[in-house]
MARRO-864696 format. One record per residue (C-alpha): residue number from 0; y, x, z. Coordinates in pm, 1 decimal, always signed. Example, Ala and Ser with C-alpha at 12.3 -4.5 7.8 and 13.67 -1.06 7.14 Angstrom:
BEGIN
   i        v        u        w
   0   -450.0  +1230.0   +780.0
   1   -106.0  +1367.0   +714.0
//
This chain:
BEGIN
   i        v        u        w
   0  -2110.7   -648.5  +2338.6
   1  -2475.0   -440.6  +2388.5
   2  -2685.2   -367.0  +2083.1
   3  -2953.0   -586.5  +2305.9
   4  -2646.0   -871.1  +2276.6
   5  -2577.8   -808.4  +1887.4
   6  -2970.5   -810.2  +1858.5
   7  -2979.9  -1133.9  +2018.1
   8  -2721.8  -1296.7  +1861.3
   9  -2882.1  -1164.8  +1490.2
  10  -3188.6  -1315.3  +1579.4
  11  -3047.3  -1646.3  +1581.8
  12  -2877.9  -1667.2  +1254.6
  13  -3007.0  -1782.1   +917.1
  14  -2919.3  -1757.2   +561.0
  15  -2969.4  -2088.8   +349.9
  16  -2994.5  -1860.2    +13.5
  17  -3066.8  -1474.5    -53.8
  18  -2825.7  -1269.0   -183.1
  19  -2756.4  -1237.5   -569.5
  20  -2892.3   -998.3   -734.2
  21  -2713.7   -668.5   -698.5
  22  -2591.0   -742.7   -378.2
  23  -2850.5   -684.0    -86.5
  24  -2700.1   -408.8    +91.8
  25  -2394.1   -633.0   +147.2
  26  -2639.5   -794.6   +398.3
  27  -2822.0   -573.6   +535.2
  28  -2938.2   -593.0   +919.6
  29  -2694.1   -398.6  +1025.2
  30  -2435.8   -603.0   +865.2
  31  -2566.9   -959.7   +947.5
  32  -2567.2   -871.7  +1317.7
  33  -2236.3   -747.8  +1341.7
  34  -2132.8  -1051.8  +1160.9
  35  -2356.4  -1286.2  +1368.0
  36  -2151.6  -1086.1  +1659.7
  37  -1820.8  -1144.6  +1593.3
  38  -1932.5  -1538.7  +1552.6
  39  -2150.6  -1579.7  +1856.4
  40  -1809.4  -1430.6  +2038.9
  41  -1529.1  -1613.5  +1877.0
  42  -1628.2  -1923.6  +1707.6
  43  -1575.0  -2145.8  +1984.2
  44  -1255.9  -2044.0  +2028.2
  45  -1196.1  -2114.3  +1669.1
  46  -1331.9  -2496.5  +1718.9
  47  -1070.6  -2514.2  +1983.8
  48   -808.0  -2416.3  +1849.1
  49   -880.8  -2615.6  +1509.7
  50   -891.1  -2899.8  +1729.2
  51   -522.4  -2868.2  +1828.2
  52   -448.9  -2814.4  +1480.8
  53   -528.4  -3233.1  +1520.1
  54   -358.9  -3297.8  +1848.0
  55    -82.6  -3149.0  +1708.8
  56    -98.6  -3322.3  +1354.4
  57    -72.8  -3689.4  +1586.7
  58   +219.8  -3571.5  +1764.1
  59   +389.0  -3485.5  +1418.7
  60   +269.9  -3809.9  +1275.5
  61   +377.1  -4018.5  +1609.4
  62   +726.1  -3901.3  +1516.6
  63   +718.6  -3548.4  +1737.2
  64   +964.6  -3267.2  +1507.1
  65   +867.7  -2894.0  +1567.6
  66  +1087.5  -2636.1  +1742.2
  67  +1100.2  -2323.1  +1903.2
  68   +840.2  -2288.5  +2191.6
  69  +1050.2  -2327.8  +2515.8
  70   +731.1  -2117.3  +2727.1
  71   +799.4  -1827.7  +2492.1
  72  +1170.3  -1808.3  +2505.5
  73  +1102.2  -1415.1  +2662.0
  74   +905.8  -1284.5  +2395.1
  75  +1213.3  -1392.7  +2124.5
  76  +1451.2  -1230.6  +2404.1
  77  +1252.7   -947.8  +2433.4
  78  +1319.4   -585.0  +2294.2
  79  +1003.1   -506.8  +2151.7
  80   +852.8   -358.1  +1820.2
  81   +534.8   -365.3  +1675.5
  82   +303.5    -59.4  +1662.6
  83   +415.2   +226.2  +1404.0
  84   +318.4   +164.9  +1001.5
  85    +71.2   +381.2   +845.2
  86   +238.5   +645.6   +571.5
  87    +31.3   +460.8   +252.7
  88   +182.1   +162.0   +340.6
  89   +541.3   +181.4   +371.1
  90   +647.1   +141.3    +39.2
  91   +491.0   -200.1    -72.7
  92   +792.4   -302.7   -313.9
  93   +568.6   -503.3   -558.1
  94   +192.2   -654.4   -480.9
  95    -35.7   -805.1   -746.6
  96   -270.1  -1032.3   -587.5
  97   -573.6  -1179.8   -759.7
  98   -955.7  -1307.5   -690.7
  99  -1236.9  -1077.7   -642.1
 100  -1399.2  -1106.7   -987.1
 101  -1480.0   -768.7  -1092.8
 102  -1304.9   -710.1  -1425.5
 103   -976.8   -873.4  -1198.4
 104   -980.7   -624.7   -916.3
 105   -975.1   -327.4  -1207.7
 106   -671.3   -453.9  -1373.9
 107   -511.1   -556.6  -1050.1
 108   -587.2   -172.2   -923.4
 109   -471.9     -6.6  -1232.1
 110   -124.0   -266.3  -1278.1
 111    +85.1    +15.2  -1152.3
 112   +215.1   -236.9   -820.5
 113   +197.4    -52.9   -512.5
 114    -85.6   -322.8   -349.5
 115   -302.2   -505.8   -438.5
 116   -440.5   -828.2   -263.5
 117   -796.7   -921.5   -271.8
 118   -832.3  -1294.9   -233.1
 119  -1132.8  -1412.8    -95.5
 120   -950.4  -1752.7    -14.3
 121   -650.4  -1955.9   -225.8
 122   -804.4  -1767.7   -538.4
 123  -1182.0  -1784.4   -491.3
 124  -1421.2  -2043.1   -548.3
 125  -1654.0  -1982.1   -258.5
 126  -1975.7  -1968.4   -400.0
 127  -2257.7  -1733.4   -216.5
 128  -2245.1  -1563.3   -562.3
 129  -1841.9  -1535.5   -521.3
 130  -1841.2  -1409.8   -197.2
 131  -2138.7  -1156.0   -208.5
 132  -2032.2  -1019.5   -571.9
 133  -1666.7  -1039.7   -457.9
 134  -1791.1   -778.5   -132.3
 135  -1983.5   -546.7   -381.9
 136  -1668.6   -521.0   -591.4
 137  -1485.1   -414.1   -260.1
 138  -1745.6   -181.1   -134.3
 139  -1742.5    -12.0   -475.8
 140  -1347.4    -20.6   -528.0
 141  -1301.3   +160.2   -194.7
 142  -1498.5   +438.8   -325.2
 143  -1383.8   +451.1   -668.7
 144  -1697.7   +379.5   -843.9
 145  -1595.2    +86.6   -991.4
 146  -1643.2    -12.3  -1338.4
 147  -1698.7   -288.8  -1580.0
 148  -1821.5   -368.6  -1960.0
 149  -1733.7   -713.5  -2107.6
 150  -1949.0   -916.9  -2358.3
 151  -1798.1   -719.2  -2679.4
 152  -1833.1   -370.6  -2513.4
 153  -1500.4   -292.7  -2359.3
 154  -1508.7    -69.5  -2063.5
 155  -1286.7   -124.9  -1729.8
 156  -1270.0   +160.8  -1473.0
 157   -968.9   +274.2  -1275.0
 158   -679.9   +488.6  -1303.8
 159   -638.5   +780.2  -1159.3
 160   -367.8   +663.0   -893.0
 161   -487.9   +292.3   -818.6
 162   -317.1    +51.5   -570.3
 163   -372.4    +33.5   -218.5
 164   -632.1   -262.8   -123.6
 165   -567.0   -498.1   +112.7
 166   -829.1   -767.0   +187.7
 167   -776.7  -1196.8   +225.2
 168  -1027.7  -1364.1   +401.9
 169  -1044.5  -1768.9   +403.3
 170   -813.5  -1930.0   +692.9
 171   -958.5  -2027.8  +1011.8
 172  -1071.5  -2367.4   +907.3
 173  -1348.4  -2294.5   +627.5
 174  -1676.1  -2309.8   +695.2
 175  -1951.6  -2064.3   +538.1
 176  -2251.2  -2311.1   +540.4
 177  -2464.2  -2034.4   +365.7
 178  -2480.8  -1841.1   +669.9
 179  -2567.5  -2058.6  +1027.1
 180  -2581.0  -1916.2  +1368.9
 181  -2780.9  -2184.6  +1562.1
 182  -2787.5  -2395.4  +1286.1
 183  -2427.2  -2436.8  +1210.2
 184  -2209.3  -2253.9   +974.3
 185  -2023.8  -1951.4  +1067.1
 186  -1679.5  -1938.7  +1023.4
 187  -1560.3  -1811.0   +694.2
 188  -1282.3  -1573.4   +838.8
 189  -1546.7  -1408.4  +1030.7
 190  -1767.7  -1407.0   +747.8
 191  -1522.9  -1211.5   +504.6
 192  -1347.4  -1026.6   +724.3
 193  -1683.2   -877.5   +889.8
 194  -1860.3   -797.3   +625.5
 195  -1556.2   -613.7   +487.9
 196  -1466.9   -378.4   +747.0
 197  -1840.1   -346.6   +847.8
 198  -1891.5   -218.7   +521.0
 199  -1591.7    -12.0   +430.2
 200  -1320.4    +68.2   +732.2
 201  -1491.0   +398.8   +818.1
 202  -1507.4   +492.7   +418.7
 203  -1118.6   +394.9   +421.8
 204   -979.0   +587.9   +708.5
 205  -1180.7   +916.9   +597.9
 206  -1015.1   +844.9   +222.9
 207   -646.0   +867.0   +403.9
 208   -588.8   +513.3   +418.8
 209   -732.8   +217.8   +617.3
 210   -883.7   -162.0   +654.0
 211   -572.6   -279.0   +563.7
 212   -571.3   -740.2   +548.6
 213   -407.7  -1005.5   +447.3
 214   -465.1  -1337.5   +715.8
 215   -376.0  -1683.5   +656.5
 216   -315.2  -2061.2   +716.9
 217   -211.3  -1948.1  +1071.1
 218    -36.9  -2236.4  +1277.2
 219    +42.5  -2087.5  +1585.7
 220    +53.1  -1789.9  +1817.4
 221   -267.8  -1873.8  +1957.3
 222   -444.9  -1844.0  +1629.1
 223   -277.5  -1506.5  +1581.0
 224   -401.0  -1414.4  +1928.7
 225   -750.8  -1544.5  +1850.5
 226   -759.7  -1283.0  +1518.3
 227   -621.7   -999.6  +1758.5
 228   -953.7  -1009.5  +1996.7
 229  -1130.7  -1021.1  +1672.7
 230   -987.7   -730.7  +1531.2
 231  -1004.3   -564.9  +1906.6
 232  -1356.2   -634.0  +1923.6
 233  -1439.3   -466.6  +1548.2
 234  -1283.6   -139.4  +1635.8
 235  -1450.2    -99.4  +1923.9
 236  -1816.9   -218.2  +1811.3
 237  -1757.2    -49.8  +1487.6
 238  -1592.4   +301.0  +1675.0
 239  -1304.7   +272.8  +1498.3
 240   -953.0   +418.9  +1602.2
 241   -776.3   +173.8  +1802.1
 242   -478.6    +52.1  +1582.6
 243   -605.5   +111.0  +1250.2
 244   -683.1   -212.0  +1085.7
 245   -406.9   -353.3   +982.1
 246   -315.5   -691.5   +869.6
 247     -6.4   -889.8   +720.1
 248    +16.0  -1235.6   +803.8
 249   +112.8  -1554.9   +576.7
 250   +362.5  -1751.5   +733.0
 251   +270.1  -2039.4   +498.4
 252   +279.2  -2355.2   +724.2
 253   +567.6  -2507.7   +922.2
 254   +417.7  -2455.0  +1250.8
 255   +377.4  -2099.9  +1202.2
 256   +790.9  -2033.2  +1122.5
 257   +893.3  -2178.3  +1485.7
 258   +629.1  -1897.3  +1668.5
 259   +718.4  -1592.6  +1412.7
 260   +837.5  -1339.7  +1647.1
 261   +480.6  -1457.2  +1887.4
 262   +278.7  -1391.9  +1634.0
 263   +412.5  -1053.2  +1591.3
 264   +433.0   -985.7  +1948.0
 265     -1.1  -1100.6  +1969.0
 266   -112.8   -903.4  +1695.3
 267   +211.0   -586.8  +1778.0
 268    -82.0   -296.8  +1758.0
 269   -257.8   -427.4  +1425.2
 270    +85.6   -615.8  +1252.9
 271   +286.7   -479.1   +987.2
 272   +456.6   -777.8   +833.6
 273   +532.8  -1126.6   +734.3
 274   +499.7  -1281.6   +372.8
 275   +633.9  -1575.0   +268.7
 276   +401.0  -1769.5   +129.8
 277   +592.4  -2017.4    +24.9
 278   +348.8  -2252.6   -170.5
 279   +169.3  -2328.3   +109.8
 280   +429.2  -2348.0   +315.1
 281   +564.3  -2632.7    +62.7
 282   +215.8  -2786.3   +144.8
 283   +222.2  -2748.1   +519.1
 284   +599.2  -2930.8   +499.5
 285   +450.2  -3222.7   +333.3
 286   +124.7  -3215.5   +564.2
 287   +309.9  -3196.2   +837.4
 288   +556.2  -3486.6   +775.0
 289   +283.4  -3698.8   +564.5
 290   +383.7  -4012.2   +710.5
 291   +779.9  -3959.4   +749.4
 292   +958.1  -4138.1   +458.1
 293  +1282.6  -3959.9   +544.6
 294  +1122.1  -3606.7   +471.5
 295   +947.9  -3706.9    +93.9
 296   +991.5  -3416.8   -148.0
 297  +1075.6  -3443.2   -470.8
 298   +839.9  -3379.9   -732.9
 299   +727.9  -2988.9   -746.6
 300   +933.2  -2876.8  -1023.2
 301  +1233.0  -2958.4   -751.8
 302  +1148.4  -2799.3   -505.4
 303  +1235.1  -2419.7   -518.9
 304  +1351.5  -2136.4   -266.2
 305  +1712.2  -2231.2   -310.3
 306  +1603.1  -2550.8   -132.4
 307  +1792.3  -2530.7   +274.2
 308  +1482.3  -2561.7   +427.8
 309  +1239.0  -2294.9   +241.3
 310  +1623.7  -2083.5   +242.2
 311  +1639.9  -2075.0   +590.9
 312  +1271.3  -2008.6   +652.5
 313  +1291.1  -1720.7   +404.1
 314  +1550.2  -1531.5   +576.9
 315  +1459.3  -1621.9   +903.2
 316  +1137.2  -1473.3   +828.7
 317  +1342.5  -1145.8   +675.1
 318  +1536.4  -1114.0  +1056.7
 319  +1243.1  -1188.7  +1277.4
 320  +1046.6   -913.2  +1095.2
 321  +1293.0   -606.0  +1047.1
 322  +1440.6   -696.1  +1420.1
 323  +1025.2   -602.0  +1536.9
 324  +1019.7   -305.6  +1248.3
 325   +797.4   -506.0  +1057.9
 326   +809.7   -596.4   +680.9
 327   +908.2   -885.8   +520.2
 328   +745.5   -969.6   +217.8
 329   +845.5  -1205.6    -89.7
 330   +672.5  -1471.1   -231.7
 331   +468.3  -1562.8   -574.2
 332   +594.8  -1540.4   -897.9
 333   +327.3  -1719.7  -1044.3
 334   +465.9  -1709.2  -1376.3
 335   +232.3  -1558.7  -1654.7
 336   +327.9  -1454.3  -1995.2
 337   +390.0  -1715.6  -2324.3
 338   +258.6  -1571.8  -2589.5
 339   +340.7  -1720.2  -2938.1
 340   +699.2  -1871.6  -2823.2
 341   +943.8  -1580.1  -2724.5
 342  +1213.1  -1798.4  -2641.0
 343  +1013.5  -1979.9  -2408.4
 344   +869.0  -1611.7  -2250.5
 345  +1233.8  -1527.4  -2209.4
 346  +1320.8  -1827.9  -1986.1
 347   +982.9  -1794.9  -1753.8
 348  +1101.0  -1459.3  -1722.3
 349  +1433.9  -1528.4  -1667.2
 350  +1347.2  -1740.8  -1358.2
 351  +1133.2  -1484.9  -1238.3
 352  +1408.3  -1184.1  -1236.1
 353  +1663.9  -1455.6  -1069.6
 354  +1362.2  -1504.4   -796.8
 355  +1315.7  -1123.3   -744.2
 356  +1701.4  -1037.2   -779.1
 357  +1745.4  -1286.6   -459.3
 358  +1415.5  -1162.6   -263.3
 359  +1587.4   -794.2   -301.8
 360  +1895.3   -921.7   -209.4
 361  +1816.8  -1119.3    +68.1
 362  +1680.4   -772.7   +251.8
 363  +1295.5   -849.5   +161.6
 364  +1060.8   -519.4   +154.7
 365   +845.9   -629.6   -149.5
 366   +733.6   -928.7   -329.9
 367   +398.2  -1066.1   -491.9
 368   +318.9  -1102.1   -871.2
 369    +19.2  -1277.2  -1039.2
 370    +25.7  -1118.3  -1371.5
 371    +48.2   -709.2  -1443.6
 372   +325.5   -764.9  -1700.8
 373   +539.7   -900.0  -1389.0
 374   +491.9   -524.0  -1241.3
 375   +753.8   -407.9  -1370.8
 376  +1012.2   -672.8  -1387.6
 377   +967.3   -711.7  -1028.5
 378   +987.4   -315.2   -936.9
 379  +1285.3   -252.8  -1154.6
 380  +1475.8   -549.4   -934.9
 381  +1333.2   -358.4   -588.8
 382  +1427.3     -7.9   -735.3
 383  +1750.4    -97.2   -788.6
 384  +1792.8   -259.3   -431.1
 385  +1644.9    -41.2   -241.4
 386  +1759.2   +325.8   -178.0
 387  +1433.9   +459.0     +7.6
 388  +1033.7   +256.0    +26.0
 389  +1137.1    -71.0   +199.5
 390  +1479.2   -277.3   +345.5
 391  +1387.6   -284.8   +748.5
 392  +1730.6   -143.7   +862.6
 393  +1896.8   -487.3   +680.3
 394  +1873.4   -666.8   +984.6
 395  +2033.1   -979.5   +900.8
 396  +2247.2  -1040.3  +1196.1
 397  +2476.7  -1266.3  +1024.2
 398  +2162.6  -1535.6   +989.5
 399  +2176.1  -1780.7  +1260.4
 400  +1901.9  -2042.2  +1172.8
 401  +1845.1  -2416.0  +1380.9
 402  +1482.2  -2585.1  +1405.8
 403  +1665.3  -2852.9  +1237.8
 404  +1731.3  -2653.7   +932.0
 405  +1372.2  -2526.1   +908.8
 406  +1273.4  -2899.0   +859.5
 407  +1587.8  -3036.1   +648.7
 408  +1500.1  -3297.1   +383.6
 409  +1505.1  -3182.9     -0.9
 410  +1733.9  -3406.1   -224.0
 411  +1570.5  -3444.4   -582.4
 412  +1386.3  -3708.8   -796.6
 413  +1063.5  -3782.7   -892.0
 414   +976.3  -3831.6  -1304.0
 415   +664.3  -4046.6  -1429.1
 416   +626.8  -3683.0  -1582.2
 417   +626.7  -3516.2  -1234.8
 418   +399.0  -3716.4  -1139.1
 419   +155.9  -3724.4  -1456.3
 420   +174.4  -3351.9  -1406.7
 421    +62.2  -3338.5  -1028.4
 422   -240.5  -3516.8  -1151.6
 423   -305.7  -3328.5  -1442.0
 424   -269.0  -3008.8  -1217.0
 425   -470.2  -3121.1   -945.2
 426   -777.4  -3268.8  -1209.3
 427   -757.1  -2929.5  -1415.5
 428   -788.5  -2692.1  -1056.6
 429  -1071.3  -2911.3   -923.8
 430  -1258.7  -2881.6  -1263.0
 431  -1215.8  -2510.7  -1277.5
 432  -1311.9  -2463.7   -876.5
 433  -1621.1  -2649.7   -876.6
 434  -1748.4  -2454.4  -1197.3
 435  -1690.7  -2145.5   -970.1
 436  -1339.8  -2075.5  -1066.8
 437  -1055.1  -2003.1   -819.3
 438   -760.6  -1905.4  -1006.3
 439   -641.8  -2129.0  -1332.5
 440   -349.3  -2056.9  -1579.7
 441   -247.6  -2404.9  -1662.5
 442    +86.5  -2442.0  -1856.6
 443   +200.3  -2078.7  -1773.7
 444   +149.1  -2051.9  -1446.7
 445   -154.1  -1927.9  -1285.8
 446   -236.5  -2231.0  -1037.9
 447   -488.7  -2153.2   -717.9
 448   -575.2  -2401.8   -419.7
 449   -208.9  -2386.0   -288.2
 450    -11.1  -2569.6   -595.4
 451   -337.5  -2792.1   -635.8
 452   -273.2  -2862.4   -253.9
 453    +90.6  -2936.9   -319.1
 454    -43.6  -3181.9   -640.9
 455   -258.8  -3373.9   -455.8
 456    -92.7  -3405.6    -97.2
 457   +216.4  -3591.5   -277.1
 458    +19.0  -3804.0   -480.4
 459   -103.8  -3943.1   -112.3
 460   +268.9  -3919.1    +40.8
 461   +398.7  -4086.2   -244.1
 462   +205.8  -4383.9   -239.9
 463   +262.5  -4482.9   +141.6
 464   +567.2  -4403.8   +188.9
 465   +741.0  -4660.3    -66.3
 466   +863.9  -4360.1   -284.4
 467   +999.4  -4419.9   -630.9
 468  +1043.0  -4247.8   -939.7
 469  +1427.1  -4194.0  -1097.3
 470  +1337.9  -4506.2  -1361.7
 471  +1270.6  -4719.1  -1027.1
 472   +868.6  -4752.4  -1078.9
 473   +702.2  -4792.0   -729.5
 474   +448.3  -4497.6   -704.8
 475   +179.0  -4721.6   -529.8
 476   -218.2  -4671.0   -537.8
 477   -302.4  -4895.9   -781.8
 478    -27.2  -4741.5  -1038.8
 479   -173.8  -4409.1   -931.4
 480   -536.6  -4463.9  -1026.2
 481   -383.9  -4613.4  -1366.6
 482   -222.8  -4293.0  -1450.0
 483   -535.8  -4106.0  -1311.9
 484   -776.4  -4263.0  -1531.2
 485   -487.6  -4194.5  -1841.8
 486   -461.4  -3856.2  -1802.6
 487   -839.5  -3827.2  -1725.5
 488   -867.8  -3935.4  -2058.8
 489   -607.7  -3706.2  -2223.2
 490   -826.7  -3401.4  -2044.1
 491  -1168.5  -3501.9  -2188.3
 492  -1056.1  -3550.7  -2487.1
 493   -915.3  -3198.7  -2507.2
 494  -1159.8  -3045.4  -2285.2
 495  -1303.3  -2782.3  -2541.6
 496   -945.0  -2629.8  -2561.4
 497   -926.9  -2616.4  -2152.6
 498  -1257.4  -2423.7  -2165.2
 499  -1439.9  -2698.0  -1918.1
 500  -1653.5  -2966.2  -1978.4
 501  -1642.6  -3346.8  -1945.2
 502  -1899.8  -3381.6  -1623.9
 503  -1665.5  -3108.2  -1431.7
 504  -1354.1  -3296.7  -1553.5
 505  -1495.0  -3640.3  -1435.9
 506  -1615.2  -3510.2  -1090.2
 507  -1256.8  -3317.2  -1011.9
 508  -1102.3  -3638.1  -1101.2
 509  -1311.1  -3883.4   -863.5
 510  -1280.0  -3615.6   -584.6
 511   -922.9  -3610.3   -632.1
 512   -908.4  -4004.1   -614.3
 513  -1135.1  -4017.1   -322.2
 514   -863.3  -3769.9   -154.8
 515   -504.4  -3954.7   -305.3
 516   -713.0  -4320.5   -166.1
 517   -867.5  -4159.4   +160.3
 518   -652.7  -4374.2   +475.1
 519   -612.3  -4054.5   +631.4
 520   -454.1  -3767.0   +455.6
 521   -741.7  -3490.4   +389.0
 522   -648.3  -3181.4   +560.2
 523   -758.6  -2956.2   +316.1
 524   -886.8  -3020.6    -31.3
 525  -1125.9  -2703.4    -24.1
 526  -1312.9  -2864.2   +244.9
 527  -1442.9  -3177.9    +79.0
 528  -1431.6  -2952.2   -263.6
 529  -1678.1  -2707.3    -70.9
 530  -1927.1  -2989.4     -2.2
 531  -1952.8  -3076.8   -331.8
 532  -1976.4  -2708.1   -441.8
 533  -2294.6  -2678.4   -225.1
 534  -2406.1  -2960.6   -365.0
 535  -2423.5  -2808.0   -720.4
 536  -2614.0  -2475.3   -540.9
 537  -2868.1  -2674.5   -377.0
 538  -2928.3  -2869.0   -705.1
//
């Protein structure tokens, strides 16, 4: 596009707040046009294809089962890698991920794992002060000039070897309403991922490294196509080397596991791996199959990686990858530490070495932590399996893996304590995101939008598709709201010890009714969570 076309497409976008304090060069002119750029070019595209996200949820929902695309059979046939890895990241044996809150991204940078993953999406409430402080952290962590003093005077700057950075913008489907190009929001994608590499690929490549991202919530090669004439596009407006962003991509919904190997093959000069995310893909499953009784889950707790259908999709994932020369990354261990009760620190850890021991063993390259003590359980577990940076030439001939097992039902139960907890969960995340908070340690895990997701979206399921718990109780609306207001209760009661207050607590808990009542299952909760989060800005 013509600096008369980047000009013209500037001129037509407006900002429905100024940027915090501290934070104005983020937007500068420059910047805002080449982010008004990439969304004059490529949001309708976007629209589209989020509208056969919906086509496609009907078919699913009319009874339709996914499979392997029959118009694509050639590229799975085909002999064909993806472009070569840069040096800095071929070794990626243990990532720390983590929101963009300043003191955060220090301790994530100095945890001693080899990556570390900004989240600008599962992990981030997006508030314009979010986003615009979470950009001025990254512009400032590229260049090593960033530093931090808490209330009581401590000081936070980083090591001398820090991680790598790679960089999560939202999913296709969020809206940034702060910024509107004709009067309508911009996509947040385009939002995040502009300003980003507008800001801070040039810096990166002249450091040795590179704009190096994490992209997800795709459901299909098309969407993985649609990032690939986005990235295209920057490197060429931006005179960038062609080839050197990079980005990993989330296979975390059920769509996306059937059209692996097409996703590589649309994004083979920019790609260097697949990561399980395997939360939201636990999500996506019960999304997906929302109205099919014969697919229910079993309450979270139940439903691990040793269950045949996240099993198969796990080292499915692992062949599809190392066969292209592509990594394939682990998923969350979103345990954090118990402090206080060793024996109950033990077990947590316990399940997370057992977790790692089969990731390594399975033939993935690396795997993601949410806590720094988890560094080095996890690396020990990948030192020991690996004899040089990464696994790609374990190329898992012996798996063999059906569409059918990709969707197979989960056997399990459901408790009146499963499903106390779900609400609890999903009550306690909503709280903490509307206050501005994306990431939540509740009972020893750290929770962010994709286990809230998981909460919420088989409260719904549950209730319409005549599911029952082990003692034989019928988990129907009205029982559900009965709970709700019970453990609504419980929380307010208590809510000095969660750190939140009673009018966040109440307002989480009617959104999350309005969403478990709602006749049709909300796609995502962050979008009617967003509305109500610009609803506490404007006031």
């Amino acid at each position: 596009m013509s600096n008369s076309s980047r000009s013209g497409a500037a001129e037509r976008l407006s900002l429905t707040l100024p940027a915090p304090a501290g934070t104005e060069s983020m937007l500068s002119p420059e910047a805002l046009a080449f982010v008004a750029e990439l969304a004059d070019r490529f949001s309708a595209e976007r629209d589209l294809l989020l509208r056969r996200r919906s086509e496609r949820q009907t078919q699913l929902n009319a009874g339709e089962l996914p499979d392997f695309l029959a118009e694509t059979a050639a590229i799975r046939a085909g002999e064909w890698k993806v472009a070569p890895i840069p040096a800095d990241l071929l070794d990626r044996r243990v990532e720390i991920t983590g929101p963009v809150d300043r003191k955060m991204v220090i301790n994530a940078l100095n945890s001693g794992a080899r990556t570390f993953m900004a989240d600008f999406e599962d992990s981030n409430a997006p508030t314009w002060s979010n986003l615009l402080h979470g950009q001025q952290n990254m512009h400032d962590a590229v260049r090593r000039q960033i530093d931090f003093t808490n209330d009581k005077g401590k000081q936070y700057s980083l090591s001398e070897k820090p991680a790598i950075l790679l960089v999560r913008p939202r999913g296709w489907h969020l809206p940034e309403a702060h910024v509107l190009l004709d009067g309508q929001p911009i996509p947040g994608a385009l939002f995040d991922f502009g300003l980003f590499v507008f800001h801070n690929a040039k810096e990166q490549l002249a450091r040795g490294t590179g704009p190096y991202f994490y992209l997800p919530k795709l459901e299909s090669h098309l969407e993985a196509r649609l990032w690939n004439l986005v990235i295209d596009h920057a490197e060429t407006a931006l005179d960038l080397p062609r080839g050197s962003i990079k980005c990993t991509i989330l296979i975390e919904t059920i769509l996306a596991v059937f059209e692996m190997d097409e996703i590589l093959y649309e994004l083979r000069d920019h790609i260097v791996g697949l990561n399980c995310g395997r939360l939201d893909y636990i999500f996506s499953y019960i999304r997906a199959f929302q109205t099919d009784s014969s697919r229910v889950l079993p309450e979270r707790g139940q439903v691990t990686m040793n269950s045949p259908f996240l099993c198969a999709y796990s080292q499915l994932l692992i062949k599809t990858c190392h066969r292209r020369g592509a990594f394939a990354m682990g998923g969350m261990a979103a345990q954090i530490p118990i402090k206080g009760d060793e024996a109950a620190n033990q077990a947590a850890m316990a399940k997370v070495r057992a977790d790692k021991e089969r990731e390594a063993g399975d033939g993935h390259d690396g795997t993601w932590v949410a806590h720094p003590a988890l560094v080095p359980i996890a690396e020990e577990i990948f030192d020991r399996a690996m004899s040089g940076q990464n696994q790609m030439d374990k190329l898992r001939l012996d798996v063999s893996t059906q569409a059918a097992q990709l969707i197979e039902p989960t056997v399990g139960t459901i408790t009146e304590a499963g499903v106390r907890n779900n609400i609890e969960v999903a009550i306690v995340y909503l709280a903490a995101w509307l206050s501005g908070n994306g990431c939540v340690p509740i009972h020893h895990l750290m929770e962010d939008a994709a286990t809230a997701e998981i909460s919420r979206a088989q409260l719904w399921q549950w209730a319409r598709t005549g599911a029952k718990t082990d003692s034989d109780i019928t988990l129907d609306l009205p029982l559900l709201e009965q709970w709700l207001k019970q453990e609504l209760t419980i929380l307010v009661r208590m809510d000095s010890a969660l750190g939140m207050n009673k009018t966040d607590l109440d307002e989480a808990a009617e959104l999350l009714w309005e969403m478990v009542s709602s006749d049709q299952f909300p796609t995502f909760l962050t979008l009617p969570a967003y509305d109500r989060l610009l609803a506490r800005e404007r006031a």
